[in-house]
C-alpha positions as CSV (number, residue, x, y, z in Angstrom):
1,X,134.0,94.9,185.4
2,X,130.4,96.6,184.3
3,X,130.0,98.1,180.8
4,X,127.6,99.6,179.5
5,X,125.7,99.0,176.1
6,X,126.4,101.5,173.7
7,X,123.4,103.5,172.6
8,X,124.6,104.3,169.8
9,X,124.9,101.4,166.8
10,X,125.2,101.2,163.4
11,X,124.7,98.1,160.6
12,X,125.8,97.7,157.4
13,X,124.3,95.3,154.5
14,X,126.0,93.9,151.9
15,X,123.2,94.0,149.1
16,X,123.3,93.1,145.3
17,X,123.9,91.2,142.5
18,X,127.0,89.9,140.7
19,X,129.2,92.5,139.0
20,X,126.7,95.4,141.6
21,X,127.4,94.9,145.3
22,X,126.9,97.7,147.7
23,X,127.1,98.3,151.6
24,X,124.1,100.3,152.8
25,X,124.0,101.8,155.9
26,X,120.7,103.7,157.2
27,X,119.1,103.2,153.6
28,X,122.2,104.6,152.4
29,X,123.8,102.6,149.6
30,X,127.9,103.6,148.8
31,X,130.1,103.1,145.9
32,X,129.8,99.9,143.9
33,X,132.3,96.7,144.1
34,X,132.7,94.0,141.5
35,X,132.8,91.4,144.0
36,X,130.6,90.6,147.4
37,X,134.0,90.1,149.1
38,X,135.0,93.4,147.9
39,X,132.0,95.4,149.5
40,X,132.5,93.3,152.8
41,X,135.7,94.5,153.0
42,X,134.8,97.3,152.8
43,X,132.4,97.4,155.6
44,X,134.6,95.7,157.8
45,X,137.2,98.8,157.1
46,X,134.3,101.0,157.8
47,X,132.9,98.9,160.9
48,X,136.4,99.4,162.4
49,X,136.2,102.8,162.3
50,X,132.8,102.3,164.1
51,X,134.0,100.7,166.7
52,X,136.7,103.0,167.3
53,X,134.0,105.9,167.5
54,X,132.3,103.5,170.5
55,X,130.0,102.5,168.4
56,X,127.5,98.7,168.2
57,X,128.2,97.4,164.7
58,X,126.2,94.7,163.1
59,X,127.3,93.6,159.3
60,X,125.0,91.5,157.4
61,X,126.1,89.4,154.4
62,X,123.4,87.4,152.4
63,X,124.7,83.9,151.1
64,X,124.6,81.9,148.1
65,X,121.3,81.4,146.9
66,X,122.2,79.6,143.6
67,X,125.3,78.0,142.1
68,X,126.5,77.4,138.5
69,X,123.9,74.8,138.3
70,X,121.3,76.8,139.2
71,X,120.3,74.5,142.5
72,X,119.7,76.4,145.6
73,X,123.0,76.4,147.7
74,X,122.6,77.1,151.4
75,X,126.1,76.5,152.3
76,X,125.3,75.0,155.0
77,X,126.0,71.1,157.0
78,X,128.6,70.7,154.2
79,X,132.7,69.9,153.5
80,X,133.0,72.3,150.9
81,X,135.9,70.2,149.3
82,X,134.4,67.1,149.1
83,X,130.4,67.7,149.0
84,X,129.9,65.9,152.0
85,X,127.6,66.9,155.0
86,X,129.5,66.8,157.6
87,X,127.6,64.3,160.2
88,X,128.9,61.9,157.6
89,X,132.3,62.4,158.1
90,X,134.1,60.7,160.8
């Protein structure tokens, strides 16, 4: 089967702070959410619709970059639940 890549595409960002997020598309920011989660959701409602309309969709989330402690948190090579990296688990 052949497709062909879409020409047209379109990316949202999640971008802000606690309490502010926002989804931006073309330098275009939307309505505020309380919650990161919340403004993902709603690009992934919105990216559905994309897709739908034939359209390449790209979201981009930022990480944690802190936690309570104020200690970078990449999120990554760990076991959330116990703190572990997990090459050391077996």
């Amino acid at each position: 089967m052949h497709t062909e890549a879409s020409s047209r595409s379109v990316t949202y960002h999640v971008r802000g702070d606690e309490g502010e997020w926002r989804v931006e598309t073309d330098e275009r920011a939307g309505m505020a959410y309380a919650s990161k989660e919340a403004a993902f959701e709603s690009a992934v409602a919105a990216a559905s619709n994309a897709i739908r309309d034939g359209y390449d969709v790209v979201i981009v989330v930022p990480g944690a970059s802190t936690t309570l402690l104020g200690d970078e948190d990449t999120g990554r090579g760990l076991d959330t639940s116990e703190g572990v990296p997990l090459s050391q688990l077996p």
